[in-house]
N, C-alpha and C positions, 0 to 999 in steps of 0.2 A: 276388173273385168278385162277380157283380151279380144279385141275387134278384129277381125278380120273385112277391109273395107277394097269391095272391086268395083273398078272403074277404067274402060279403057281412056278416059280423061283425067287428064292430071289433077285438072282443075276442081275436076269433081270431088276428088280426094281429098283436097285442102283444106278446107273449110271442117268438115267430121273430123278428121286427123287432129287438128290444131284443138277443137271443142272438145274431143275425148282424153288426148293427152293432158289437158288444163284440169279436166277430173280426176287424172292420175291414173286411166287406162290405158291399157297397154296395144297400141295399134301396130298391126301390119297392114301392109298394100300389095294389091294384086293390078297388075294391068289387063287382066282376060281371062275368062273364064279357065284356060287351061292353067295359068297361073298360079290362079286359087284353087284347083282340084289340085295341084300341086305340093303347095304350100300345107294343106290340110293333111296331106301325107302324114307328113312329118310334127305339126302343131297341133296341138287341141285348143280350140277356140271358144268362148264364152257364145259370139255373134258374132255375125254376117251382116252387110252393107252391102248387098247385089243388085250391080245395077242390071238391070234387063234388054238393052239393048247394047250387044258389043261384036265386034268381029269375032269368027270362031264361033267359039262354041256360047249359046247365048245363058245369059242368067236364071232363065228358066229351063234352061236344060242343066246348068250345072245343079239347080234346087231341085230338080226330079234323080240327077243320079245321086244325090247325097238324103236325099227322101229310100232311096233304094239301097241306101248303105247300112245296114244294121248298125256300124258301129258310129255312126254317123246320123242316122236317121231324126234324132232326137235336138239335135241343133239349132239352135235359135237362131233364124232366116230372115232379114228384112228387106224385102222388094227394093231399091234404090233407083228411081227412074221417075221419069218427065211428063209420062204418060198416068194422065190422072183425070180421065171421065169416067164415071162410076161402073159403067161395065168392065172396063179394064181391072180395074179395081178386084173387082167379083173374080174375075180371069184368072188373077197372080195371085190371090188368097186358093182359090180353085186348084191353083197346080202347086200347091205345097208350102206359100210362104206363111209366114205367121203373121206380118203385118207391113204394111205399104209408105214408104218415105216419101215423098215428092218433094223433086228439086224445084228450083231452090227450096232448101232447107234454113231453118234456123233454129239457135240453140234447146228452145224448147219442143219444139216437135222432133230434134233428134234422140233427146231425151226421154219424151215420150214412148218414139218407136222403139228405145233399148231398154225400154221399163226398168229408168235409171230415174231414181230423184230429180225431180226439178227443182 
């Protein structure tokens, strides 16, 4: 599987990176949304690790214009953010993601979220 995982935090990145690579998936990293509409150019990716709040252009805007991408549109999305009371919740599933990460994370709820074997 090939992750593409955005975070404008390094740190945030670390932690999935190092988990997914030990499965033997193949990760890239983006620092900002423009980053990763970038990156997506050129790569075809399994999933997304978005996080939802970044300078720029935000997570949920980059999940609405790849929702609005035909060739793109079918991409497997995963909210990747902090924000987790259950209306928010409702919110980011509402605007196109497919399902919701909250940090911190750990190895089985990232699993989870990439509907990877646990």
């Amino acid at each position: 599987m090939k992750v593409l995982i955005v975070d404008d935090q390094k740190l945030n990145r670390t932690l999935p990176c190092v988990l997914l690579r030990q499965l033997g998936c193949e990760v890239i990293e983006a620092d900002s949304g423009e980053a990763a509409l970038a990156v997506l150019e050129g790569r075809p990716v399994d999933a997304i690790l978005l996080d939802i709040s970044m300078p720029g252009i935000s997570g949920t805007e980059v999940c609405r214009r790849l929702r609005g991408d035909p060739a793109l549109a079918r991409l497997y999305i995963v909210a990747y953010t902090a924000h987790a009371l259950p209306e928010q919740r409702v919110e980011m599933l509402g605007a196109g993601f497919d399902e919701v990460l909250i940090k911190p994370i750990n190895r089985q709820r990232l699993l989870e979220a990439l509907r990877l074997p646990v």
